[in-house]
C-alpha positions in Angstrom: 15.4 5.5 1.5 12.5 5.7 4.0 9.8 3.3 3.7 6.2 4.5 5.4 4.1 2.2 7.2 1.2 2.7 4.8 3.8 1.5 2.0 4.1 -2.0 3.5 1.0 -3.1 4.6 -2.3 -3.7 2.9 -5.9 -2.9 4.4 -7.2 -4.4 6.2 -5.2 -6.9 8.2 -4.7 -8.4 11.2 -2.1 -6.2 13.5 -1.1 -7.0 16.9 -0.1 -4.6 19.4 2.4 -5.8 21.6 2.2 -3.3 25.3 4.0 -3.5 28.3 3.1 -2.1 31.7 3.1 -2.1 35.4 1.8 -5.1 36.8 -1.3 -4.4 37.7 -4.8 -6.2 37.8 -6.7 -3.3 35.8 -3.9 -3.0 32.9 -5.6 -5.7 30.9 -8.7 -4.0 31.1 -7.6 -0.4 30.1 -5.2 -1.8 27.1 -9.1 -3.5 25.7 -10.7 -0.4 26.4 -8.9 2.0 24.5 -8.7 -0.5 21.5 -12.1 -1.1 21.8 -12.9 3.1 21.2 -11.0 2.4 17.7 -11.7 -1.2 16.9 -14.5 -2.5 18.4 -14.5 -6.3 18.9 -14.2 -9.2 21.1 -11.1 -9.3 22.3 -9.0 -12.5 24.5 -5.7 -10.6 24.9 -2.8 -12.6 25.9 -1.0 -11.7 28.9 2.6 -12.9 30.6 4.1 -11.7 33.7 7.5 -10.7 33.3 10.3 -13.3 34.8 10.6 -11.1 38.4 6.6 -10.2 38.1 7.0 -6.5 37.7 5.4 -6.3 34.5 3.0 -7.5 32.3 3.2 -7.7 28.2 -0.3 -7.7 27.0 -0.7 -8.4 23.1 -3.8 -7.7 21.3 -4.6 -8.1 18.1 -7.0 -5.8 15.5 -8.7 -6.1 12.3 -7.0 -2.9 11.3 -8.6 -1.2 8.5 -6.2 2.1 8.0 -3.0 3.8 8.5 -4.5 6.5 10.9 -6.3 4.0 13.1 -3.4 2.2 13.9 -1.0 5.3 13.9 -3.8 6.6 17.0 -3.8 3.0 18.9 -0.3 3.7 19.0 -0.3 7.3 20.8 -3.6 6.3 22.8 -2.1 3.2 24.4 0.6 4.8 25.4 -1.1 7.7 27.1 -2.2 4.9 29.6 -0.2 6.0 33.1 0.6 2.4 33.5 1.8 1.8 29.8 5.8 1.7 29.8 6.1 0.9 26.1 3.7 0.0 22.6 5.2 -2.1 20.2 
């Protein structure tokens, strides 16, 4: 049996988006601006290197406040050139 997204959580919540890129200085910047287009806010994203330095894991996390916003944060961040993988 499948279970849908919409099915599990309840509106609105806190939801972190966990996305890992290319080290590079303006990563952190991009990830805030495209969240900011569907959830405006102040955002302090927290940001590791990856153990050789390669990559970055920014996470970032939203007031979500339905299924199709953060269904489109999903696609949209990882339209980023620089975006590896969203989780």
């Amino acid at each position: 049996m499948k279970t849908k997204l919409n099915e599990l959580i309840e509106f609105p919540c806190p939801f972190t988006y966990k996305v890992m890129g290319i080290a590079q200085p303006e990563l952190v910047d991009r990830v805030v601006d495209v969240v900011q287009r569907y959830a405006p806010g102040n955002y302090s994203p927290q940001v590791k290197p990856s153990h050789k330095g390669n990559y970055y894991s920014v996470s970032v996390t939203i007031n979500a406040t339905h299924i199709e916003q953060v269904e489109t944060l999903y696609e949209e961040l990882g339209k980023i050139d620089i975006v590896c993988i969203v989780l």
